[in-house]
DOPA-44692 format. One record per atom (N, C-alpha, C): atom name; residue in one letter; x, y, z. Coordinates in steps of 0.1 Angstrom, whole numbers, plus 2048, in hexadecimal, padded with zeros to 3 digits. Example, Ala and Ser with C-alpha at 12.3 -4.5 7.8 and 13.67 -1.06 7.14 Angstrom:
+-------+--------+-----+-----+-----+
| atome | residu |  xx |  yy |  zz |
+-------+--------+-----+-----+-----+
|     N |      A | 884 | 7C7 | 84E |
|    CA |      A | 87B | 7D3 | 84E |
|     C |      A | 884 | 7DF | 84E |
|     N |      S | 880 | 7EA | 847 |
|    CA |      S | 889 | 7F5 | 847 |
|     C |      S | 881 | 800 | 84F |
+-------+--------+-----+-----+-----+
***
This chain:
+-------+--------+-----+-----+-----+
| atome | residu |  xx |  yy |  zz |
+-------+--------+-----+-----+-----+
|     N |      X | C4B | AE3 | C4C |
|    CA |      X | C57 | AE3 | C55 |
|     C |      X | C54 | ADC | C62 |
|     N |      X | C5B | AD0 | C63 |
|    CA |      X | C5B | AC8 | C75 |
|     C |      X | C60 | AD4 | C80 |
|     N |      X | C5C | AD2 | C8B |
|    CA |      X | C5D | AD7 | C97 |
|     C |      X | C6D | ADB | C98 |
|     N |      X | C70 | ACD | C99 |
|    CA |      X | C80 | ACD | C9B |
|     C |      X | C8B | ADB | C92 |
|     N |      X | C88 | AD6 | C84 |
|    CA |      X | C89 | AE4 | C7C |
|     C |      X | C89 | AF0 | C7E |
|     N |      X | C7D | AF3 | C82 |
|    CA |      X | C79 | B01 | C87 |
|     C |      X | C82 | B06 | C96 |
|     N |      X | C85 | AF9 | C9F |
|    CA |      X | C88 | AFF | CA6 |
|     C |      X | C97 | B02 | CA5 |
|     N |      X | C9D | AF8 | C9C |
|    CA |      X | CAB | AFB | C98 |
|     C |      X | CAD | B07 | C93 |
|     N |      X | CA5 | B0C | C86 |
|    CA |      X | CA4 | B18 | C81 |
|     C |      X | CA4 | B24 | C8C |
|     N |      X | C9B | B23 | C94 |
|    CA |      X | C99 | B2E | CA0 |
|     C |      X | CA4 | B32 | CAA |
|     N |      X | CAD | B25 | CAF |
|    CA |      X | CBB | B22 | CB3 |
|     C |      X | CC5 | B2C | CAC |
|     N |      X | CC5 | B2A | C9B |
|    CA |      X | CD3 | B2E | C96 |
|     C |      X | CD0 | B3C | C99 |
|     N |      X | CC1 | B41 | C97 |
|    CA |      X | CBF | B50 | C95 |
|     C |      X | CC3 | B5A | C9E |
|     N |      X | CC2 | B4F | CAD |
|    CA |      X | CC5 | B56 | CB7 |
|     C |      X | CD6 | B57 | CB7 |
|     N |      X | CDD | B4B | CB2 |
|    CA |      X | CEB | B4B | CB8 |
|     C |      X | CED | B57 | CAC |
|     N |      X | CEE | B58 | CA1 |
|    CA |      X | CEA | B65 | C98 |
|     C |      X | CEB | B71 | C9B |
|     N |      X | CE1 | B72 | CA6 |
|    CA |      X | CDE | B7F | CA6 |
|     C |      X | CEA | B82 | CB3 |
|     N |      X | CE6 | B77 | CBB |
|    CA |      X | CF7 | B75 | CCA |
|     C |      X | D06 | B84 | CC3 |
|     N |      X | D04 | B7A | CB4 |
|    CA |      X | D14 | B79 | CAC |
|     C |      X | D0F | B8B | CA9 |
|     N |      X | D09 | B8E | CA7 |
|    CA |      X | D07 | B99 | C9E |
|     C |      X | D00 | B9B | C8C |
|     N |      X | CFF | B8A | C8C |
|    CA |      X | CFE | B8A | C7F |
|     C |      X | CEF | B88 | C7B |
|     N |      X | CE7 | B8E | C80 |
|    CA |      X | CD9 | B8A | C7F |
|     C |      X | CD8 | B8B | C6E |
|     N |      X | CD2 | B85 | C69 |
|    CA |      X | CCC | B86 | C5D |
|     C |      X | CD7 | B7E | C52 |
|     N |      X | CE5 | B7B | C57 |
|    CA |      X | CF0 | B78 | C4B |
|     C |      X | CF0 | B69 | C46 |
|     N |      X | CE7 | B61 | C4E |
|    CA |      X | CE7 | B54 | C47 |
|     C |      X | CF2 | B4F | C4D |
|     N |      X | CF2 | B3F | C47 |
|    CA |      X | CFA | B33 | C52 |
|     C |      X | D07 | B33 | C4B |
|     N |      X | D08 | B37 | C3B |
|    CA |      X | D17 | B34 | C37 |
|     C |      X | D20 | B3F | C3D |
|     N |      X | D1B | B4A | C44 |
|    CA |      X | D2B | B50 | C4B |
|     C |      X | D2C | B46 | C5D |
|     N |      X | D27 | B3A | C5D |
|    CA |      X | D29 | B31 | C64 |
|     C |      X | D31 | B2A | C61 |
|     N |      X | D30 | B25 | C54 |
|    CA |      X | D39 | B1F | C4B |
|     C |      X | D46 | B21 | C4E |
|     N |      X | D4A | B2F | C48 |
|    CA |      X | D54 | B38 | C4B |
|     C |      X | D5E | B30 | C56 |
|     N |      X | D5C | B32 | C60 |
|    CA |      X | D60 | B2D | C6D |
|     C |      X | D65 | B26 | C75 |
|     N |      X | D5F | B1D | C69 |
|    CA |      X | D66 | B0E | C6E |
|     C |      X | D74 | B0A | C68 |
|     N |      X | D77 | B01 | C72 |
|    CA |      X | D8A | B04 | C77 |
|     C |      X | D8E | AFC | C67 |
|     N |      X | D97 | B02 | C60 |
|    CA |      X | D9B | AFF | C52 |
|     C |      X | DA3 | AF2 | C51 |
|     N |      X | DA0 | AED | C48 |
|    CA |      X | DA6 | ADF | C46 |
|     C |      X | DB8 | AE0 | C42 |
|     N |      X | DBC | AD6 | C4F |
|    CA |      X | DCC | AD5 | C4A |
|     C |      X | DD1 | ACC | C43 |
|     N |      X | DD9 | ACD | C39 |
|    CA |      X | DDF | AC2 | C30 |
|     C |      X | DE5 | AB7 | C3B |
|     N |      X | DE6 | AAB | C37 |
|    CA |      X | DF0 | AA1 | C40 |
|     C |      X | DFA | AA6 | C3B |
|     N |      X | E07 | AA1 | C45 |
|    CA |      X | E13 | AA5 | C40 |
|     C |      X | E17 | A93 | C3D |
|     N |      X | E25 | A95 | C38 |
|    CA |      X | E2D | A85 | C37 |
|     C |      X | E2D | A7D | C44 |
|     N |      X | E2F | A86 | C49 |
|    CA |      X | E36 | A81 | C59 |
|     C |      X | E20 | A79 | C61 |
|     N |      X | E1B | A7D | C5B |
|    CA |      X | E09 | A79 | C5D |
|     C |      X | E0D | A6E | C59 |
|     N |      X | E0D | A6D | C49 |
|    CA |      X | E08 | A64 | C43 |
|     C |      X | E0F | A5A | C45 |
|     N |      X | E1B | A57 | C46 |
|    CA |      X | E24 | A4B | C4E |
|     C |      X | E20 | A45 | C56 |
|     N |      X | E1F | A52 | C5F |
|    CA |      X | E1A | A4C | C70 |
|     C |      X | E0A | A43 | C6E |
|     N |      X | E08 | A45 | C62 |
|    CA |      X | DF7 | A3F | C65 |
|     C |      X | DF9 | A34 | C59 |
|     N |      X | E05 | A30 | C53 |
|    CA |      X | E06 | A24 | C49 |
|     C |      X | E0E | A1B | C55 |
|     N |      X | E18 | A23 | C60 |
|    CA |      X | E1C | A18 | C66 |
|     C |      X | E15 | A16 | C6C |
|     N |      X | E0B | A16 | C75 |
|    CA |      X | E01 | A16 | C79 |
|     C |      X | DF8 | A0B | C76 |
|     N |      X | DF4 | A0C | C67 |
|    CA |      X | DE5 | A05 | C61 |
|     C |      X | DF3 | 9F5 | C61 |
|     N |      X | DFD | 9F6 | C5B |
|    CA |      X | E07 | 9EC | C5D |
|     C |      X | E0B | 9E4 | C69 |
|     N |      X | E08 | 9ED | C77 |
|    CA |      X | E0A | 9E6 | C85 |
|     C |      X | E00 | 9DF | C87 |
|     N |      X | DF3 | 9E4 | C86 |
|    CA |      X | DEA | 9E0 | C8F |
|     C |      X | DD8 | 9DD | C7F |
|     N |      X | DDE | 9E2 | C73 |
|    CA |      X | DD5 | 9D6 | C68 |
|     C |      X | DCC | 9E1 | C68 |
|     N |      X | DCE | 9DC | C58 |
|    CA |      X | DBB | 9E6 | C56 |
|     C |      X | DB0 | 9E5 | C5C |
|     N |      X | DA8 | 9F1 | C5C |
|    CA |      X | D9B | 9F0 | C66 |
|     C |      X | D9D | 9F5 | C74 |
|     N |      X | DAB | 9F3 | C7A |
|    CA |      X | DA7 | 9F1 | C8A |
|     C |      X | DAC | A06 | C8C |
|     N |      X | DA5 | A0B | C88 |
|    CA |      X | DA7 | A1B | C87 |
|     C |      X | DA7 | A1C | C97 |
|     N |      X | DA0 | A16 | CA2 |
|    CA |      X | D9F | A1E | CAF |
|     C |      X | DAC | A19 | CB6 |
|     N |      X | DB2 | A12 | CB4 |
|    CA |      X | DBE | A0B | CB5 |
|     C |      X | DC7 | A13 | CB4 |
|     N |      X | DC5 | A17 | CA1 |
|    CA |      X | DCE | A23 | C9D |
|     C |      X | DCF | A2D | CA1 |
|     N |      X | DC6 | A36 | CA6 |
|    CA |      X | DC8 | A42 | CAC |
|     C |      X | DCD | A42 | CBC |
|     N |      X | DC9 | A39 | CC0 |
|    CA |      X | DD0 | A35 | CD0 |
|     C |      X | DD9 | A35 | CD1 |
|     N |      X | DE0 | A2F | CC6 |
|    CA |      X | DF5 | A2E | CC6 |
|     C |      X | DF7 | A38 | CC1 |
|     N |      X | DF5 | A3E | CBE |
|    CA |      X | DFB | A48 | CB2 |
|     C |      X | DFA | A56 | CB8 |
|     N |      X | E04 | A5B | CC0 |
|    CA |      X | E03 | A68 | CC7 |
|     C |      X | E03 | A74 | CB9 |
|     N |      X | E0B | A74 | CAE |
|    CA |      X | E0A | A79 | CA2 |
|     C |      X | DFC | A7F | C9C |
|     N |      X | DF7 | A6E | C9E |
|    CA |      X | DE6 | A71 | C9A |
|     C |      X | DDC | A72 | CA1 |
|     N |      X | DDE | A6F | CAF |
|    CA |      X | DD9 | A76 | CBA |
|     C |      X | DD4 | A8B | CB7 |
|     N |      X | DE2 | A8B | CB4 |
|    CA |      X | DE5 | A9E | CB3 |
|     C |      X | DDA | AA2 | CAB |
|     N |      X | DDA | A9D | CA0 |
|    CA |      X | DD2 | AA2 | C95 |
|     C |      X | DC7 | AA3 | C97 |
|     N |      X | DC0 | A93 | CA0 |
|    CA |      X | DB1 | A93 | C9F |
|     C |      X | DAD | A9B | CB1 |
|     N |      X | DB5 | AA1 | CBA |
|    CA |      X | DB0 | AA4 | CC5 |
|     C |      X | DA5 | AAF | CC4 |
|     N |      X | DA4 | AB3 | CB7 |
|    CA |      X | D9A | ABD | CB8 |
|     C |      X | D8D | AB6 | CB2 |
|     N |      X | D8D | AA9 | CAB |
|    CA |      X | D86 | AAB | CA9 |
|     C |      X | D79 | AA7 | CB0 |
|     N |      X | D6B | AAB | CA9 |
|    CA |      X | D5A | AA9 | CAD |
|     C |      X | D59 | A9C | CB7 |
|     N |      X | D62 | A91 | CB0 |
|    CA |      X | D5D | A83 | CB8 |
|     C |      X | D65 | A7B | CB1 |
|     N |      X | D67 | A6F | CB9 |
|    CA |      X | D70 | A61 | CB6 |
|     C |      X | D6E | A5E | CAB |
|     N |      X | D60 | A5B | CA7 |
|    CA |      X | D5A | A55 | C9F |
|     C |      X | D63 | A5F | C8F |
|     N |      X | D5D | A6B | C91 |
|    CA |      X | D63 | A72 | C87 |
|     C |      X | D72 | A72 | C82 |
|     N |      X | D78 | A6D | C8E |
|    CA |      X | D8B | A6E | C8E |
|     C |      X | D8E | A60 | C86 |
|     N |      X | D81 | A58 | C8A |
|    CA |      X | D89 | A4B | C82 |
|     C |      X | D83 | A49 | C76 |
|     N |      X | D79 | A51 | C72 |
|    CA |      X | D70 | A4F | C68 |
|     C |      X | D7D | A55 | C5F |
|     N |      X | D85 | A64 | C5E |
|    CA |      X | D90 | A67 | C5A |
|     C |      X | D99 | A60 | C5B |
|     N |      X | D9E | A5C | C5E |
|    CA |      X | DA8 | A53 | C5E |
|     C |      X | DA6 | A45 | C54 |
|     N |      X | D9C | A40 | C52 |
|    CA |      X | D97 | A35 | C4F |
|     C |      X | D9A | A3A | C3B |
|     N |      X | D96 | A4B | C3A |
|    CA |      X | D91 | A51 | C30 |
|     C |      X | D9B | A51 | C29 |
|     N |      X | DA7 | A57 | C34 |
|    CA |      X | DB6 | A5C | C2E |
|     C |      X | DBF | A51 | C2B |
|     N |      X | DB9 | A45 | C32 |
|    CA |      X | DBF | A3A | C2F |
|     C |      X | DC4 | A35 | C1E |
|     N |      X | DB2 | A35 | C1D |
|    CA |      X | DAD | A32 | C12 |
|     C |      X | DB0 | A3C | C06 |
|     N |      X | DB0 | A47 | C09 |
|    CA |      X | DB8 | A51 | BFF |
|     C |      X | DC4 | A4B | BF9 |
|     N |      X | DCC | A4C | C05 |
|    CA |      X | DDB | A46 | C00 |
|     C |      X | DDE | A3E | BFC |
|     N |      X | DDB | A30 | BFB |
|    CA |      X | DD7 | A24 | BF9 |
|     C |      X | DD5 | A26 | BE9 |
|     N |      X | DC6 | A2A | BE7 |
|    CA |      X | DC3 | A2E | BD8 |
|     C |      X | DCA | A37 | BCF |
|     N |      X | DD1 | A3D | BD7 |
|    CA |      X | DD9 | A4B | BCF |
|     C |      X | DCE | A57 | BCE |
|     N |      X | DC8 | A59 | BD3 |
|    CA |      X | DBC | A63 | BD1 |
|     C |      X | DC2 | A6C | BDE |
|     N |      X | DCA | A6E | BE8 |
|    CA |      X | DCC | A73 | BEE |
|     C |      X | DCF | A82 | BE7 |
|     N |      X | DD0 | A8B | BF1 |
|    CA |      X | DD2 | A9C | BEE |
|     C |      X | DE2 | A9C | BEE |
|     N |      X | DED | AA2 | BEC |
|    CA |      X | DF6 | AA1 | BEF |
|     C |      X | DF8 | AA8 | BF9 |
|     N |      X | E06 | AA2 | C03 |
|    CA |      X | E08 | AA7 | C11 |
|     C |      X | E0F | AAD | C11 |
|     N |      X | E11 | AB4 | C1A |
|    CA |      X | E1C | AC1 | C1E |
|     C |      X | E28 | ABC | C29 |
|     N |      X | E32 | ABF | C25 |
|    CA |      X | E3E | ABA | C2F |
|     C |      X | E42 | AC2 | C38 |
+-------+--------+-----+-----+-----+
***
């Protein structure tokens, strides 16, 4: 086991024990995290008119205009992440592999 490891391991134990949950292991961490929302119709428009305005690829473009899709990604981790999504859901719909949306 590298350094780095151990001391990550040492990290969770404490935040762990912080929570109350000394001994429960990282999947009730899992737990926790903020639950994935379906796109609705009114998304997925906003991000075909979109990829239509301003062309495939230019995703940081896309989220800049797009107060709609702005909303969705303000939570998330990092840019990079928001457009990495966006890039993904593109491509879902596109192929028809998409989840179905909620109106």
């Amino acid at each position: 086991m590298n350094k780095l490891h151990m001391d990550w391991e040492k990290s969770l134990k404490r935040e762990l024990k912080r929570k109350g949950r000394e001994g429960q292991g990282v999947a009730e961490d899992v737990n926790e995290r903020k639950k994935r929302i379906k796109w609705s119709k009114e998304e997925e428009a906003e991000l075909m008119d979109q990829v239509d305005s301003h062309g495939k690829g230019e995703w940081k473009k896309i989220l800049k205009n797009s107060t709609i899709l702005q909303k969705r990604y303000k939570s998330s981790p990092s840019e990079k992440h928001a457009l990495e999504s966006l890039r993904n859901r593109y491509n879902n719909i596109v192929t028809g592999c998409s989840n179905k949306s909620t109106s």
